[in-house]
Each structure stands twice: as C-alpha cells, then as structure tokens.
C-alpha positions as a Markdown table, in Angstrom:
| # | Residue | x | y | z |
|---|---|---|---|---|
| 1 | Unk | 24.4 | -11.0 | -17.1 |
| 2 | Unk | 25.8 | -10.3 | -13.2 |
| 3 | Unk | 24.5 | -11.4 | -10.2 |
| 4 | Unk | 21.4 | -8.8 | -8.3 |
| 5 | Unk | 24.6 | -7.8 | -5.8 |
| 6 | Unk | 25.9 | -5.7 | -8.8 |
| 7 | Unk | 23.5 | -3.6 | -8.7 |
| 8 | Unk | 23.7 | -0.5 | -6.9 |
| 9 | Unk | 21.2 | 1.2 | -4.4 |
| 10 | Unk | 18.2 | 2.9 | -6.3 |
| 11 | Unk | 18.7 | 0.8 | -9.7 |
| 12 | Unk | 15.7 | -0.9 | -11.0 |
| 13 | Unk | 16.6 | -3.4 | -12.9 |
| 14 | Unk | 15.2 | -6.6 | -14.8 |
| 15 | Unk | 16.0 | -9.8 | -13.6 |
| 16 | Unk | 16.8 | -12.4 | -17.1 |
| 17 | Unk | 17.4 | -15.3 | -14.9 |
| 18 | Unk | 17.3 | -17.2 | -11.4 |
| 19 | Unk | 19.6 | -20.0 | -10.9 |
| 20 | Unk | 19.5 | -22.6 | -8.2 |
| 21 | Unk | 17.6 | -25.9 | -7.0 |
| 22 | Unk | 13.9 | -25.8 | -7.8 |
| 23 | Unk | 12.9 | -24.9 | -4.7 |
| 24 | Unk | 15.0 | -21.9 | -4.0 |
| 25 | Unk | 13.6 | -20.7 | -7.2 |
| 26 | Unk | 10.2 | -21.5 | -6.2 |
| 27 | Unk | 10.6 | -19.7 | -3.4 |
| 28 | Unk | 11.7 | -16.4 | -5.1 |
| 29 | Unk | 9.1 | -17.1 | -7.5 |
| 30 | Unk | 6.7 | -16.2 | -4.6 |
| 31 | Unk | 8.2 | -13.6 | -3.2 |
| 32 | Unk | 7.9 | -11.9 | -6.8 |
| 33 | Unk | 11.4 | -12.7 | -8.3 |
| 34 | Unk | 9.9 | -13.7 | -11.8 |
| 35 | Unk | 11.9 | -13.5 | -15.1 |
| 36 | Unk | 11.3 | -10.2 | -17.1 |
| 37 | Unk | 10.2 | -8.4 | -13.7 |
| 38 | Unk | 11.4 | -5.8 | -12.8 |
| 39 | Unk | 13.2 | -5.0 | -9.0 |
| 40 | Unk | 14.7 | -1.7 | -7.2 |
| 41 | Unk | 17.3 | -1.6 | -4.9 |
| 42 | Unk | 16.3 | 0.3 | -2.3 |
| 43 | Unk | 18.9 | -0.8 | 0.0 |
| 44 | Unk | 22.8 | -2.6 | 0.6 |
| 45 | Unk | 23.6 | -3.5 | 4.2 |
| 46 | Unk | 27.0 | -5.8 | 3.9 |
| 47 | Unk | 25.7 | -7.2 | 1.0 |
| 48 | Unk | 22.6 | -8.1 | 1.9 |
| 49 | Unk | 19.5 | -6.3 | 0.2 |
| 50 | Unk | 16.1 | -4.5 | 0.6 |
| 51 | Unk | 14.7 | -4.7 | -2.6 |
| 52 | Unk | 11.3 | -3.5 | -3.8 |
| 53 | Unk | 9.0 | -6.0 | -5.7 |
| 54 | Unk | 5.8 | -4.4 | -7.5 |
| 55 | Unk | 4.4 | -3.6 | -3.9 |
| 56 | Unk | 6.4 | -5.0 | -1.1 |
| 57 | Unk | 9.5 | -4.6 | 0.2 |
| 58 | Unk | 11.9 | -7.8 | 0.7 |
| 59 | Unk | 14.8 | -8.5 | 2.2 |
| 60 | Unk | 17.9 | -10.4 | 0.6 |
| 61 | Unk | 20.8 | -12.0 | 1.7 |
| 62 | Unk | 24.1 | -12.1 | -0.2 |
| 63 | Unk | 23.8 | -15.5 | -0.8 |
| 64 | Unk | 20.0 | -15.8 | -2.8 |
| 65 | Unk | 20.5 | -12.4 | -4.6 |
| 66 | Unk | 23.8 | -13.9 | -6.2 |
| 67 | Unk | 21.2 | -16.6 | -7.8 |
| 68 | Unk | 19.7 | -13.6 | -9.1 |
| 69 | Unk | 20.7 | -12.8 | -13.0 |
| 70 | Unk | 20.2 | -8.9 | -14.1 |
C-alpha cells in the first residue's frame, strides 16, 4: 500500500484503506472516498490533487490524500 500522493496524473486507482480520526474519514466517506472505489487523478498542483470520484471532481490537499491507501 502507498499513500494517494503516489499516484501519478491520469491513474485510476483503488483505494484499500483510509486512515485517520473518525471524522476525517467520515468526511471522505462523503465526498466518495470509500474502500474498493475507485479514483483518477486528473490533476497534481504542489502536491495537492484534483481527483475524479464516480461523477464529481474534488480537490485534495497533500495532507488528506496521504490518509488515503492505494
């Protein structure tokens, strides 16, 4: 496993786990960061993301898409 900032602009790629307090995860959990979904990165601005989820696009900071797992 390696953090969501490994991945590089125009993978998609399937997240196996988010890590942090249960409200952090919560709140990915509603922006579509679920375990076994799948993500694309369209995007990698000083290491922050745009990142595609089933219909939207969302933007990341360094700091949440580390909690990520691919």
């Amino acid at each position: 496993m390696m953090p969501l900032t490994m991945a590089k602009t125009g993978d998609t790629v399937i997240i196996r786990k988010i890590t942090g307090k249960d409200g952090v995860r919560q709140h990915l959990a509603e922006l579509g960061f679920v375990v076994d979904g799948t993500v694309t990165v369209v995007s990698e601005i000083a290491g922050n993301l745009i990142l595609q989820v089933k219909d939207s696009r969302i933007a990341l900071d360094k700091t949440m898409a580390n909690r990520i797992m691919i």
